[in-house]
MDTraj code that builds the backbone (N, CA, C; nanometers):
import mdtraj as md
import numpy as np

residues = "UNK UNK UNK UNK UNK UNK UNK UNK UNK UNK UNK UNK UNK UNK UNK UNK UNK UNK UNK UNK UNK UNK UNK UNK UNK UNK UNK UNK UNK UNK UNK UNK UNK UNK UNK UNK UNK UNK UNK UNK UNK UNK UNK UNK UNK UNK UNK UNK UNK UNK UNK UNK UNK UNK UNK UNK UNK UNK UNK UNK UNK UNK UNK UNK UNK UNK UNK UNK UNK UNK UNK UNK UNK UNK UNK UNK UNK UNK UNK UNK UNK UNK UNK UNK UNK UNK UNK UNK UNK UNK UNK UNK UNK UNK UNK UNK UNK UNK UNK UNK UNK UNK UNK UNK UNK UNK UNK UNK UNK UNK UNK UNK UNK UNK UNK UNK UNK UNK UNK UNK UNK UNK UNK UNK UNK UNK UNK UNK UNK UNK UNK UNK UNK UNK UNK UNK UNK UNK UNK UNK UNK UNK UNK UNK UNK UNK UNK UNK UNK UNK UNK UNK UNK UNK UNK UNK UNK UNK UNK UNK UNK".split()
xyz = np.array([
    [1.9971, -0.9511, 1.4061],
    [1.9336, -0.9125, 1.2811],
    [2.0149, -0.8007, 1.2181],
    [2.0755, -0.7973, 1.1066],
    [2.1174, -0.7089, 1.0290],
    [2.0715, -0.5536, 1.0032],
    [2.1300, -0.4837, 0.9634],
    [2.0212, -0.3110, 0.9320],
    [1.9346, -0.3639, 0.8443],
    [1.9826, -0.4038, 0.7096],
    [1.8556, -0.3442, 0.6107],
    [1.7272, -0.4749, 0.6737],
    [1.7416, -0.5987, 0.7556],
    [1.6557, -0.6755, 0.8374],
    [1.5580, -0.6265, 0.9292],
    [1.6443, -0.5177, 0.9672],
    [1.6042, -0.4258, 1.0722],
    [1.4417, -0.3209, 1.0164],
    [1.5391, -0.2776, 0.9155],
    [1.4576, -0.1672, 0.8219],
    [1.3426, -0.2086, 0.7739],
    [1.3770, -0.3972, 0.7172],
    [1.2149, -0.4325, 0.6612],
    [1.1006, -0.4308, 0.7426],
    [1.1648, -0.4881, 0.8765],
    [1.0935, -0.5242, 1.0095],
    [1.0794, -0.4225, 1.0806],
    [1.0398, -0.3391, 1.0843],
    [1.0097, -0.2053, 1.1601],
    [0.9336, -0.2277, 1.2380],
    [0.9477, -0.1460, 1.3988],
    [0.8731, -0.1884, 1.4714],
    [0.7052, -0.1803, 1.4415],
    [0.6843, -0.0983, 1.3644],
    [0.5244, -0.0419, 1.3065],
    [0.4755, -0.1613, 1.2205],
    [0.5651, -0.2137, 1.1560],
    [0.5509, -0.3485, 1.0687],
    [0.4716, -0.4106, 1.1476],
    [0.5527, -0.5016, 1.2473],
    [0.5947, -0.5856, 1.3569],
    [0.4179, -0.6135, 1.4099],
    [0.4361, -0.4416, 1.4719],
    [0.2663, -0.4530, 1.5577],
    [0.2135, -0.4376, 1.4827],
    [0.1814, -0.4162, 1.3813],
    [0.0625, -0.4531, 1.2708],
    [0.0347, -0.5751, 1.2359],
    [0.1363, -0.6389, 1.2282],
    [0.1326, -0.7738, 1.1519],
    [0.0940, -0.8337, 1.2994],
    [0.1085, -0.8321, 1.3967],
    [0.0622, -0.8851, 1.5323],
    [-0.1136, -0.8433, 1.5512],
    [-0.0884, -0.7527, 1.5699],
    [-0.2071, -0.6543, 1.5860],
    [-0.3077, -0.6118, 1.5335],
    [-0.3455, -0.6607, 1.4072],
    [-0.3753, -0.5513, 1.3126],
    [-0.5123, -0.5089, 1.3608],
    [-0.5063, -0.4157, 1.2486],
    [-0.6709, -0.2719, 1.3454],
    [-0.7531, -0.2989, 1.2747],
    [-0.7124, -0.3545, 1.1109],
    [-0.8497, -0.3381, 1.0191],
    [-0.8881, -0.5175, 0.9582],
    [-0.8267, -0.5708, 1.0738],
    [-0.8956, -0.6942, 0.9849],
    [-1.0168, -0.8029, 1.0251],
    [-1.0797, -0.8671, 0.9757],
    [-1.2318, -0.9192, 0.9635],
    [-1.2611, -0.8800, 0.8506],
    [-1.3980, -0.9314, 0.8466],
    [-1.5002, -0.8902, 0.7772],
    [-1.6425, -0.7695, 0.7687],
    [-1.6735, -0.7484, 0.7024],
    [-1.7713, -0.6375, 0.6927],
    [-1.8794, -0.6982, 0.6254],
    [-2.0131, -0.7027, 0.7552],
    [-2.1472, -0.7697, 0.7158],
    [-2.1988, -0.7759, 0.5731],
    [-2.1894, -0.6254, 0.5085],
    [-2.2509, -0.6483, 0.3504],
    [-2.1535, -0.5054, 0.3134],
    [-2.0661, -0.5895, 0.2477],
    [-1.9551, -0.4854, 0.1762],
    [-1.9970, -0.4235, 0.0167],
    [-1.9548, -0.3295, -0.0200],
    [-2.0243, -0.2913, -0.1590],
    [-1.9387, -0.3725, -0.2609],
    [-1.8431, -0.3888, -0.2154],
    [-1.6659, -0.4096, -0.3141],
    [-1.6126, -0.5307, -0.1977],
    [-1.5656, -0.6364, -0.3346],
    [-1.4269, -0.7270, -0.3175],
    [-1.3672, -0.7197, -0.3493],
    [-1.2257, -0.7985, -0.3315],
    [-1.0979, -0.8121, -0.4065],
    [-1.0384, -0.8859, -0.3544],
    [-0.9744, -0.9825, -0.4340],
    [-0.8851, -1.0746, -0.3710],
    [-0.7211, -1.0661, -0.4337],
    [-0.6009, -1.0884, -0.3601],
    [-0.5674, -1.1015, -0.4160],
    [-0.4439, -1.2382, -0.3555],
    [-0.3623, -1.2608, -0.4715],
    [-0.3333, -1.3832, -0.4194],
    [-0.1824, -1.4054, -0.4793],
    [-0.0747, -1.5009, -0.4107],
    [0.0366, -1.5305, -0.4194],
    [0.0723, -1.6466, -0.4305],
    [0.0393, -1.7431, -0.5470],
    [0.0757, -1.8962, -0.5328],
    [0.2128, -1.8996, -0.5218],
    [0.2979, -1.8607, -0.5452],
    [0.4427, -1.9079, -0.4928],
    [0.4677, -1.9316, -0.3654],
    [0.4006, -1.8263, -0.2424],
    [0.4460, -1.8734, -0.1301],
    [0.3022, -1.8916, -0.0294],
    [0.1573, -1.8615, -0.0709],
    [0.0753, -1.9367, -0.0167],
    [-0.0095, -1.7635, 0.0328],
    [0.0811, -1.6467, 0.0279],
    [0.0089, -1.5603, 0.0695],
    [-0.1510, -1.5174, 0.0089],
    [-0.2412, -1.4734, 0.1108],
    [-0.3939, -1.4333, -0.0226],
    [-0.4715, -1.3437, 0.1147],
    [-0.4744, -1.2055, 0.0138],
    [-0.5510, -1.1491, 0.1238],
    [-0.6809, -1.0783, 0.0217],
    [-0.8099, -1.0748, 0.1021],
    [-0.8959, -1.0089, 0.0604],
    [-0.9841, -0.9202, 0.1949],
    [-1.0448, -0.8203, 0.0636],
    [-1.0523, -0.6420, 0.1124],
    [-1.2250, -0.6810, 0.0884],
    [-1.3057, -0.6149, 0.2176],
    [-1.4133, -0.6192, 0.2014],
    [-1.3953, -0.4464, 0.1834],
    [-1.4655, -0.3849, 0.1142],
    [-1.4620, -0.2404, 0.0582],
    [-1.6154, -0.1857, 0.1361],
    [-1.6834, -0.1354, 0.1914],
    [-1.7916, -0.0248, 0.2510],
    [-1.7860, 0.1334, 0.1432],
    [-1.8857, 0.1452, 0.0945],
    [-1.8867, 0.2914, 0.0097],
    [-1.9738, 0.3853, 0.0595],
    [-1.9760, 0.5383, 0.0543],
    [-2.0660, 0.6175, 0.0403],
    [-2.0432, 0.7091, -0.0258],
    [-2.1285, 0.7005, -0.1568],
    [-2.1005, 0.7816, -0.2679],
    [-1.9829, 0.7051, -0.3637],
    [-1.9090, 0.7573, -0.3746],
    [-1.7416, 0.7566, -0.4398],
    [-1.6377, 0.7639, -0.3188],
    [-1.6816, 0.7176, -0.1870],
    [-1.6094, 0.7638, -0.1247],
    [-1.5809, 0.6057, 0.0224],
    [-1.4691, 0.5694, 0.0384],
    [-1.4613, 0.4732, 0.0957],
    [-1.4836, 0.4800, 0.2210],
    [-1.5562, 0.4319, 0.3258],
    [-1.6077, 0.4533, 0.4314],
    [-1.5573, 0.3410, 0.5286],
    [-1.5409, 0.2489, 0.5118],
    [-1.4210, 0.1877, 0.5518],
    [-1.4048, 0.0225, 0.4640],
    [-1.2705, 0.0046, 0.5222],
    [-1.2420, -0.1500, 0.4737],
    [-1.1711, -0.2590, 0.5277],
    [-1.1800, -0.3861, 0.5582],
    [-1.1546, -0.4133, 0.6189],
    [-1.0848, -0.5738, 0.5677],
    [-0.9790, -0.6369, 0.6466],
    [-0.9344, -0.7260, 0.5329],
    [-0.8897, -0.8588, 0.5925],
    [-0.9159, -0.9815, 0.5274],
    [-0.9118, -1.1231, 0.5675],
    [-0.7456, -1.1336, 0.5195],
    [-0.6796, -1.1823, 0.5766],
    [-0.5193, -1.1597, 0.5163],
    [-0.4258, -1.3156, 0.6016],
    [-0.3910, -1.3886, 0.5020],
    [-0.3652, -1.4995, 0.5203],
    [-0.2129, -1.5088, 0.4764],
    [-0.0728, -1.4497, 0.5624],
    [0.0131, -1.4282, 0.4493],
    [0.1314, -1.3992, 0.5979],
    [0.2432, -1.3476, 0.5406],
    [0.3370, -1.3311, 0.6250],
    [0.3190, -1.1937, 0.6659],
    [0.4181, -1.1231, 0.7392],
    [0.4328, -1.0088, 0.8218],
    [0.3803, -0.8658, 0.6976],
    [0.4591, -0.9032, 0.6207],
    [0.4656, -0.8037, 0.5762],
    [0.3055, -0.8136, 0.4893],
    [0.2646, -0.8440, 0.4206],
    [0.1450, -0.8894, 0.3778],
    [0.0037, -0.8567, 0.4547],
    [0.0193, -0.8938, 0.5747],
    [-0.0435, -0.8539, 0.7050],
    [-0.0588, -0.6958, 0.7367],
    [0.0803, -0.6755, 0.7327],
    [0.0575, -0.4974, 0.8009],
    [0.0806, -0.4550, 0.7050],
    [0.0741, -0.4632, 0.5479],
    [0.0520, -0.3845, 0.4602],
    [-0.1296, -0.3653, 0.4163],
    [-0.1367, -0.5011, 0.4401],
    [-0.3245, -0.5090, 0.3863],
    [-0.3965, -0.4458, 0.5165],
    [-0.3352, -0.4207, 0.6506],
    [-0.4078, -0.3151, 0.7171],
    [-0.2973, -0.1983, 0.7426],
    [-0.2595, -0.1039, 0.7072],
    [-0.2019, -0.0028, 0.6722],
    [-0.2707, 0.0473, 0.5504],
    [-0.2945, -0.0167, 0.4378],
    [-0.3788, -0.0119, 0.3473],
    [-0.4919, 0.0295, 0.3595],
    [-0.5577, -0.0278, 0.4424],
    [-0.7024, -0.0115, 0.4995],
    [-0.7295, 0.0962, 0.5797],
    [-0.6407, 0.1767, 0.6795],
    [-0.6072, 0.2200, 0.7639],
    [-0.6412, 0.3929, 0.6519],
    [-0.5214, 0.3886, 0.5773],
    [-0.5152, 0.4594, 0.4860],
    [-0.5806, 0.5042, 0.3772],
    [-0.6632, 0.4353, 0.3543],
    [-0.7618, 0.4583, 0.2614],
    [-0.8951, 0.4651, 0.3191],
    [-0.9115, 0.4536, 0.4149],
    [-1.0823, 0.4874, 0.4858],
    [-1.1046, 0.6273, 0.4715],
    [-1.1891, 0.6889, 0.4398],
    [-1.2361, 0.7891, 0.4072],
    [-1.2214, 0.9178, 0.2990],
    [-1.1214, 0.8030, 0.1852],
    [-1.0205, 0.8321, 0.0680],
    [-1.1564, 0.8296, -0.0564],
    [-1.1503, 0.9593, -0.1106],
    [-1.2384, 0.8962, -0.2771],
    [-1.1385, 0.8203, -0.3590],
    [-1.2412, 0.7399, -0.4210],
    [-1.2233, 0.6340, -0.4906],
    [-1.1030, 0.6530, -0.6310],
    [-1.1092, 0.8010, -0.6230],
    [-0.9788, 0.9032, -0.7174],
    [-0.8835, 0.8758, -0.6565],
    [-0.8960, 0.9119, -0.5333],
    [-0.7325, 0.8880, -0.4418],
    [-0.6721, 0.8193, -0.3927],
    [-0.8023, 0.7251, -0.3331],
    [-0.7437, 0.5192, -0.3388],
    [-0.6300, 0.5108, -0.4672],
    [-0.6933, 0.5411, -0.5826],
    [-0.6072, 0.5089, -0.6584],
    [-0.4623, 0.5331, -0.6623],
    [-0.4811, 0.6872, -0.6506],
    [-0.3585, 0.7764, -0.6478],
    [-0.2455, 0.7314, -0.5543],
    [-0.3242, 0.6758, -0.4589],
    [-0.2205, 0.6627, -0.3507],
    [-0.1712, 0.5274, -0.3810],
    [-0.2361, 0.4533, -0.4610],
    [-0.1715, 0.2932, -0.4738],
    [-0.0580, 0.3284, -0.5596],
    [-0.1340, 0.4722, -0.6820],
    [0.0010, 0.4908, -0.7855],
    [0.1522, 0.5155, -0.7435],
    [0.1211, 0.5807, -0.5998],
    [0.2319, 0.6241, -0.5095],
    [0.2810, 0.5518, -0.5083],
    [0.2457, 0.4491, -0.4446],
    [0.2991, 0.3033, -0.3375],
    [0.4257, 0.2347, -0.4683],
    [0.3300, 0.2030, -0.6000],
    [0.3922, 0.1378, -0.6874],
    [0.4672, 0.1906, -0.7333],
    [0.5028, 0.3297, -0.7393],
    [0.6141, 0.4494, -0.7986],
    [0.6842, 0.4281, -0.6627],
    [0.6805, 0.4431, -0.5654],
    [0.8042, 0.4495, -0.4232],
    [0.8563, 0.2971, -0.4729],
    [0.7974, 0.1396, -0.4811],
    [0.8747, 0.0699, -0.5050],
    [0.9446, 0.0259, -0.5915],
    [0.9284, 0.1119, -0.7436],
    [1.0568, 0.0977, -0.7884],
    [1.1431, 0.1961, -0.8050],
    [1.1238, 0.3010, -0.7195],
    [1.2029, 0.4050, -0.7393],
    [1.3641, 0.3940, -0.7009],
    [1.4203, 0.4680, -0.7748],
    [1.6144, 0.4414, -0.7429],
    [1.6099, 0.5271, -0.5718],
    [1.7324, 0.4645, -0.5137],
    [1.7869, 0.5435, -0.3785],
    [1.7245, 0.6897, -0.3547],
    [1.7131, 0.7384, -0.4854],
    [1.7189, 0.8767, -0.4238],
    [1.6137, 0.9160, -0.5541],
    [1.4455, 0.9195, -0.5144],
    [1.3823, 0.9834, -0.6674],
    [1.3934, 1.1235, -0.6785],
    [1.4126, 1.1875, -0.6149],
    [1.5135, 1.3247, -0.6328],
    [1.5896, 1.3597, -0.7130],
    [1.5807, 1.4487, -0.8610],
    [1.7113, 1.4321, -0.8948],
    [1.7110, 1.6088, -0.9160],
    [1.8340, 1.6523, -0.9215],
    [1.8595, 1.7848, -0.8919],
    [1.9219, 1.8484, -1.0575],
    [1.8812, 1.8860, -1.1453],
    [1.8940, 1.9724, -1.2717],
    [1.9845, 2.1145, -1.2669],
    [2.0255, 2.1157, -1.3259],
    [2.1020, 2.2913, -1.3365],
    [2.0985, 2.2973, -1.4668],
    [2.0071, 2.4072, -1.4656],
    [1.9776, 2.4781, -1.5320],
    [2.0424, 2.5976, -1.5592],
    [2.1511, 2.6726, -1.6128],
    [2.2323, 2.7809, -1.6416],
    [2.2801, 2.7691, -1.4663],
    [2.2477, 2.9399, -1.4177],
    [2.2729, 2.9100, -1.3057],
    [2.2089, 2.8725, -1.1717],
    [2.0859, 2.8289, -1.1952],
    [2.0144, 2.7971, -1.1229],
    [1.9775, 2.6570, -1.1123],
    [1.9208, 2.5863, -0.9910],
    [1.8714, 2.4525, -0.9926],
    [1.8019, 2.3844, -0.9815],
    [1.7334, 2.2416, -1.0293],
    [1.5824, 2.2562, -1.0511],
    [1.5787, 2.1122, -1.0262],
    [1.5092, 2.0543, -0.8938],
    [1.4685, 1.9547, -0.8351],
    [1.3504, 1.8896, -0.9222],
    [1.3952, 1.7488, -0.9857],
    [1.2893, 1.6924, -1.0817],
    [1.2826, 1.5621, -0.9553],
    [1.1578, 1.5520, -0.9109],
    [1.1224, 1.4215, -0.8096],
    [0.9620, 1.3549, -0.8999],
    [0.9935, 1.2238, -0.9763],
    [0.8718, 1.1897, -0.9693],
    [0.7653, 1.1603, -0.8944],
    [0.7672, 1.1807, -0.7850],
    [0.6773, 1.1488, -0.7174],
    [0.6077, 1.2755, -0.6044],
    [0.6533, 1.3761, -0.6849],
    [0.5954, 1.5323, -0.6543],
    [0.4553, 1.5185, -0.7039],
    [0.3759, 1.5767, -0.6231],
    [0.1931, 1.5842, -0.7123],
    [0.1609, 1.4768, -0.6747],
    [0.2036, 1.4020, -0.5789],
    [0.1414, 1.2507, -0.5730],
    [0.0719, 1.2462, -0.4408],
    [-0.0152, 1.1836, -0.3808],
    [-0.0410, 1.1879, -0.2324],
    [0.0315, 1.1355, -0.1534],
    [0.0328, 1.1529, -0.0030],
    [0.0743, 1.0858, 0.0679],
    [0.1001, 0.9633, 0.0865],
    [0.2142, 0.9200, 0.1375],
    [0.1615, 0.7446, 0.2082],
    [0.1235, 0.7798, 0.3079],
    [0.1411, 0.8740, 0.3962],
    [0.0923, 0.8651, 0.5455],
    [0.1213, 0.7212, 0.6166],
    [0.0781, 0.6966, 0.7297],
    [0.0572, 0.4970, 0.7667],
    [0.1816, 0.4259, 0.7120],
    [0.1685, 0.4333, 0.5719],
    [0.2249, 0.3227, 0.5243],
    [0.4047, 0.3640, 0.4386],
    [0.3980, 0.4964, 0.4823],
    [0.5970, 0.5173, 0.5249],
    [0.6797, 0.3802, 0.5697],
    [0.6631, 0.3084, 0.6213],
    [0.7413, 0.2021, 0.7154],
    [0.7658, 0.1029, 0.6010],
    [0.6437, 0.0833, 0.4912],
    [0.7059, 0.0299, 0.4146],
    [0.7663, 0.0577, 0.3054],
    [0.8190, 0.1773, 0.3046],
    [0.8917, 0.1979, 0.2269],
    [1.0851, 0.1368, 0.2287],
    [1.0515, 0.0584, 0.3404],
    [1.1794, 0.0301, 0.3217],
    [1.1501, -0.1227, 0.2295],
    [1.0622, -0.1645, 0.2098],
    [1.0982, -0.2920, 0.1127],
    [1.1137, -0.3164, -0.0023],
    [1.1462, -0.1967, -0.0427],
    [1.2208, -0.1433, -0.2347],
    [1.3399, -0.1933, -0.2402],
    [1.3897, -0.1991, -0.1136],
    [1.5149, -0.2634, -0.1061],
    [1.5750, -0.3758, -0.1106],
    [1.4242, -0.5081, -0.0935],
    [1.4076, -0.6130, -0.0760],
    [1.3804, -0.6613, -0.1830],
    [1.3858, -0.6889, -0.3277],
    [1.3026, -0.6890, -0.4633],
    [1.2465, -0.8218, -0.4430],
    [1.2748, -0.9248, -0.3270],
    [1.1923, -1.0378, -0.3239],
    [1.0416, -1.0450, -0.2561],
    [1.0736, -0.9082, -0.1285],
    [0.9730, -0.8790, -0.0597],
    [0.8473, -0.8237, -0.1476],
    [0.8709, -0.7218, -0.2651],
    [0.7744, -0.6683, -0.2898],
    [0.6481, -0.6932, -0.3520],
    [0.6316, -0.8076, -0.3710],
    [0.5417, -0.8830, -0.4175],
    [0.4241, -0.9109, -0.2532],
    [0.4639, -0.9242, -0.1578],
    [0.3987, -0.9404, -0.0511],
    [0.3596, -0.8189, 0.0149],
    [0.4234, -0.7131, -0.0042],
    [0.3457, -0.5880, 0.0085],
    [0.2143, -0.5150, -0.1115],
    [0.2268, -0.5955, -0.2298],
    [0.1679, -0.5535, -0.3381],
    [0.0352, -0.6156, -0.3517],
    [-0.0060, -0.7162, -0.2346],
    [-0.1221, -0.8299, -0.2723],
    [-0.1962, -0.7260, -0.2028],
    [-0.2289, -0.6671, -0.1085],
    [-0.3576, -0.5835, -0.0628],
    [-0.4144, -0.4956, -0.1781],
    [-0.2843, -0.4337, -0.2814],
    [-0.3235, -0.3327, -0.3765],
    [-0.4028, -0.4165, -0.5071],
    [-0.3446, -0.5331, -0.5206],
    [-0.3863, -0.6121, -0.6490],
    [-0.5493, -0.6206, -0.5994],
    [-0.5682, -0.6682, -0.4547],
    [-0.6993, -0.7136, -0.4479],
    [-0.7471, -0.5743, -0.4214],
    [-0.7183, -0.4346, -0.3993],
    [-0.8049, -0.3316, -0.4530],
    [-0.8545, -0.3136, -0.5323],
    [-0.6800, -0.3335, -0.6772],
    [-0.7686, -0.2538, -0.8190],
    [-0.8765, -0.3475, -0.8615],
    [-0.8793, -0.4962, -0.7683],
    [-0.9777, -0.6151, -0.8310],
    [-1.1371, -0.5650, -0.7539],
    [-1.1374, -0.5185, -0.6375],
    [-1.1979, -0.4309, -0.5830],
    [-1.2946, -0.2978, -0.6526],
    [-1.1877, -0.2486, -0.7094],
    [-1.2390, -0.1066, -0.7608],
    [-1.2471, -0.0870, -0.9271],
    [-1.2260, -0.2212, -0.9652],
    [-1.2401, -0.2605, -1.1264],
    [-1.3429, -0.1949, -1.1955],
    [-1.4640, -0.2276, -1.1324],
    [-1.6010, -0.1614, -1.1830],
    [-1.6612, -0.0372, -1.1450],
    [-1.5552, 0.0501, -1.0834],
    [-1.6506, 0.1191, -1.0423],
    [-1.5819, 0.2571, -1.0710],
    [-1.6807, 0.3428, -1.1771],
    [-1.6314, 0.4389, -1.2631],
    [-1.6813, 0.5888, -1.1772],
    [-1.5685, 0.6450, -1.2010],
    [-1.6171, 0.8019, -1.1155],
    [-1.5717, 0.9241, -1.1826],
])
top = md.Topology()
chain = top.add_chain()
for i, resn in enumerate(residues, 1):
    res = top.add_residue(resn, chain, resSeq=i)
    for name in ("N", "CA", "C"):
        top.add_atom(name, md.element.get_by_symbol(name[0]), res)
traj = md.Trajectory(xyz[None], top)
């Protein structure tokens, strides 16, 4: 297997997509979402649990390849006990890390001093879901990391805070 093969497939990938921690169903969920990939057959959906504004857990039916798999529980993983503000925030992350250039860092000089402009300063964590940050690199992959988030915002459509 090649590096950047290497990089998509991370061992954290790997046992997730084997393994995963957050998937099934949840007896009476507050929130759905589905989301879905007719080109290559992938479709995963998020049973959502609430208390308050605040996600209590979630858990997800995921019918799809590796990456699809251990993103829709990394997802889940990551967002349990997240308000419904920061679910967001953190998806905004996810979708700002994958199209970001090599390096979203960029370094300014200013007279004589220098001034680090990173869009993705002020943003939350990925925590968990670091590992996939290597599939920005993949522009075919990213569509299969992106179906857990689609069936969030389809998830969290209605629900105003």
């Amino acid at each position: 297997m090649n590096s950047l093969a290497q990089d998509l497939y991370d061992r954290q990938i790997v046992e997730r997509a084997r393994n995963p921690l957050h998937a099934g169903d949840l007896p009476e969920p507050d929130l759905q979402g589905e989301g879905r990939n007719p080109l290559c057959g992938d479709r995963t959906r998020l049973d959502i649990a609430l208390q308050g504004h605040h996600i209590s857990q979630i858990r997800h039916r995921t019918r799809g390849c590796a990456l699809c798999t251990a993103a829709a529980d990394m997802l889940a993983e990551r967002l349990s006990g997240c308000s419904v503000e920061e679910a967001r925030a953190v998806g905004a992350r996810f979708s700002a890390m994958l199209v970001a250039q090599d390096a979203p860092a960029q370094t300014i000089v200013l007279g004589a001093e220098e001034q680090r402009n990173d869009p993705l300063e002020g943003m939350p964590s990925l925590g968990v879901m670091e590992p996939l940050t290597a599939v920005r690199f993949h522009k075919a992959r990213i569509r299969c990391v992106e179906l857990p988030w689609v069936a969030l915002k389809e998830a969290l459509a209605h629900v105003r805070v």
